[in-house]
C-alpha positions in Angstrom: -3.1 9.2 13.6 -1.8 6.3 11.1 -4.3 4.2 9.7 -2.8 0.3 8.2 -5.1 -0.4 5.4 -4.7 -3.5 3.8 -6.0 -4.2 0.5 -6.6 -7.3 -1.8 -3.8 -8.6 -4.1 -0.6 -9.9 -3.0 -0.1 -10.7 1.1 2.1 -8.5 2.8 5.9 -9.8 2.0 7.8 -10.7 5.5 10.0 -8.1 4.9 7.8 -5.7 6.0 6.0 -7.6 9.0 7.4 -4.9 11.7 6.6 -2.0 9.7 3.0 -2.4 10.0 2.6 -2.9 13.7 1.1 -0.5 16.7 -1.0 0.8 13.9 -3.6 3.3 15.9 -6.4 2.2 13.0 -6.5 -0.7 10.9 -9.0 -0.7 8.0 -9.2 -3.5 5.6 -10.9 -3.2 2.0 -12.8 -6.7 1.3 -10.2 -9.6 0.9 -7.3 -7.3 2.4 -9.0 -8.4 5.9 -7.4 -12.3 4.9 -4.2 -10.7 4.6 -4.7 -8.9 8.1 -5.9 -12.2 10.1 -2.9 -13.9 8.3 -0.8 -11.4 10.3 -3.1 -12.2 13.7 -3.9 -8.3 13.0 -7.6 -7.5 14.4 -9.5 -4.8 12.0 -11.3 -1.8 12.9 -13.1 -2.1 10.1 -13.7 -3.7 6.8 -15.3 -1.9 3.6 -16.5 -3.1 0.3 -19.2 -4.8 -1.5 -17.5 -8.2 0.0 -17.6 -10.2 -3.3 -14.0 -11.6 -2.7 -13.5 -11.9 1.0 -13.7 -15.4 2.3 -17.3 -15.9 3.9 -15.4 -17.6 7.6 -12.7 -14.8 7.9 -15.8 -12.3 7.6 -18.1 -13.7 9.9 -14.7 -14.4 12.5 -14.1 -10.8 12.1 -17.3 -9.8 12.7 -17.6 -12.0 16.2 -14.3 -10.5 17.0 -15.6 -7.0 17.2 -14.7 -6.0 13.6 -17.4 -3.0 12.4 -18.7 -4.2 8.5 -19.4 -1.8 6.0 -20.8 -3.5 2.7 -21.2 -1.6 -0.1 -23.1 -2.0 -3.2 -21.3 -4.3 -5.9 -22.7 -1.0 -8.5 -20.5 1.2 -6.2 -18.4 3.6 -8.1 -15.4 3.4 -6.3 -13.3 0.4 -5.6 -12.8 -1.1 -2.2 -9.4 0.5 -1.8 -10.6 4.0 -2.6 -13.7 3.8 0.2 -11.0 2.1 2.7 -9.0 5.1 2.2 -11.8 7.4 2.7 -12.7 5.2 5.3 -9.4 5.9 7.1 -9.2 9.6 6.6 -13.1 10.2 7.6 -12.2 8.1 11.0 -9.3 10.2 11.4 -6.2 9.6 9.8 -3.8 11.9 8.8 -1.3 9.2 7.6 -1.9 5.8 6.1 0.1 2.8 4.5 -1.2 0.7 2.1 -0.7 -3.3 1.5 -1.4 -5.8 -0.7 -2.3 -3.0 -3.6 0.2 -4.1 -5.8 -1.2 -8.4 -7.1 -3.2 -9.4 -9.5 -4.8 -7.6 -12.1 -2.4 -5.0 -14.0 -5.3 -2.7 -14.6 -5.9 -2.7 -10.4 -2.0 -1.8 -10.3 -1.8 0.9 -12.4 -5.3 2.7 -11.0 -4.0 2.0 -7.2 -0.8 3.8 -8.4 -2.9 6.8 -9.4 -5.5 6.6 -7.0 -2.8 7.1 -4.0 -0.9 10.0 -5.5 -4.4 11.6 -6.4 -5.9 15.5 -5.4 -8.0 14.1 -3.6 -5.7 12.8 -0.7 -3.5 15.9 -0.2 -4.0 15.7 3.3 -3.4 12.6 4.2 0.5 11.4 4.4 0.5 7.8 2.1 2.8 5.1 1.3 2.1 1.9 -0.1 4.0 -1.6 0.8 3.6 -3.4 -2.4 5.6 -6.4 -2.9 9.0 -6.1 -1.6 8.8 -2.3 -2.5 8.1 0.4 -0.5 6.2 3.4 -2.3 5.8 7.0 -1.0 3.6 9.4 -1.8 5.8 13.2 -2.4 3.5 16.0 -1.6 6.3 18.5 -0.2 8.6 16.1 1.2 9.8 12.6 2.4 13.1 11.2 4.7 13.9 7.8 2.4 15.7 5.2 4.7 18.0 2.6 3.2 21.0 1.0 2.1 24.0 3.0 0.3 23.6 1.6 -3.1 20.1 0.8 -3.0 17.5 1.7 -5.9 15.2 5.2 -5.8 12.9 6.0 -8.8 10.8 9.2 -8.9 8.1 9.2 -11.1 5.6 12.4 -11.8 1.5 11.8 -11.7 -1.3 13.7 -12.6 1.1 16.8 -14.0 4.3 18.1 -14.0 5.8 18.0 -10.5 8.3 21.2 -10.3 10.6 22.2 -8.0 12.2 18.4 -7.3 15.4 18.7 -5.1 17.0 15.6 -3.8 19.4 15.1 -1.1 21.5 11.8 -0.1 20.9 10.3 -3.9 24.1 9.4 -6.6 22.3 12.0 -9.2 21.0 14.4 -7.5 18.1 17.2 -8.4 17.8 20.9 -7.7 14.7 22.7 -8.3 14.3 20.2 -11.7 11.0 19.7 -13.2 9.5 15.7 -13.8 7.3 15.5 -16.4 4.7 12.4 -16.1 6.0 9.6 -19.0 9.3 10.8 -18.3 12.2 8.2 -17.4 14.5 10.8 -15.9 14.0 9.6 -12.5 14.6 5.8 -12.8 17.2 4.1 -10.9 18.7 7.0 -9.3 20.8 5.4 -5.9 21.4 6.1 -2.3 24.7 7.4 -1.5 23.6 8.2 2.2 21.2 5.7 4.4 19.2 8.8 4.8 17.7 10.6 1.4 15.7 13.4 1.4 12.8 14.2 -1.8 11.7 17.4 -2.2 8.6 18.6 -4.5 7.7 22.3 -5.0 4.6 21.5 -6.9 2.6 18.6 -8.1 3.2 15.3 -6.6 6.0 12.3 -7.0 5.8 9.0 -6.2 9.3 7.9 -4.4 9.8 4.2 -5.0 12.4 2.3 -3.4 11.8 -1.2 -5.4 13.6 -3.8 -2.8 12.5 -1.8 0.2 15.8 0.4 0.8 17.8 -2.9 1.1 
């Protein structure tokens, strides 16, 4: 089952309006349920301690058959991590994520680790975040796009061994990508079909204008 979940940050860029309908679960974490009613997009359900969601588009929510599950503004987690675990516990086994990408640079760089983290190995992830699309490399992902366009592959929490590409201008083969390393910037599509292997640890695939 794929879950939408939208976060708070930046709205969902019109690029990707298609890509996130006939969603079978739509969860939305505190002021990412703006970004949904922006899109006329009805939520499931909305988690968080609901310190930044507009009080009208909660209560409209609500009336429209939206579940609400506050949280405690002492919480641990952030509202993008319990939406997540939201998603999974009501039965997702894939999920994108928008909006997780605005704002605070701090919020970007922990939603960057937070998707790639141990703790979500069984749930497939990507992230639309600006006009970038973001996928989470576990074993591996089909990358759609144009020839030309821009892939960067960038190692988190450990080494990720074992990287083969297919369909990219510099291609891997069984290589090892060590986190802080800039070895997989800016590789290129020479096919509109790549294909991103991982052995080992986990990648994040980023394809920073979307594959066009």
């Amino acid at each position: 089952m794929r879950a939408i979940v939208f976060a708070g940050g930046d709205p969902l860029d019109p690029c990707w309006h298609g890509a996130v309908a006939n969603a079978d679960l739509v969860v939305a974490a505190d002021s990412g349920l703006g970004h949904a009613r922006t899109l006329g997009i009805r939520a499931d359900v909305v988690v968080g301690d609901m310190d930044s969601v507009d009080a009208e588009t909660l209560e409209r929510a609500r009336f429209q058959g939206t579940r609400v599950e506050r949280y405690s503004t002492l919480k641990d987690e952030t509202d993008l991590e319990l939406a997540i675990a939201t998603a999974r516990r009501l039965g997702a086994d894939a999920a994108t994520i928008v909006g997780a990408g605005g704002g605070r640079l701090d919020h970007f760089l922990a939603n960057a680790l937070l998707i790639a983290a141990p703790d979500w190995a069984d749930l497939r992830i990507d992230a639309l975040v600006g006009s970038a699309r973001v996928a989470v490399v576990r074993d591996h992902v089909e990358l759609q796009g144009a020839i030309g366009s821009l892939v960067t592959l960038l190692a988190l929490h450990g080494p990720a061994s074992g990287v083969t590409t297919r369909g990219l201008r510099w291609e891997l083969t069984g290589d090892v990508l060590t986190p802080g390393s800039t070895r997989g910037v800016s590789n290129e599509m020479v096919e509109e079909i790549a294909i991103v292997m991982v052995e080992d640890g986990v990648l994040l695939a980023i394809q920073p204008n979307g594959g066009r």
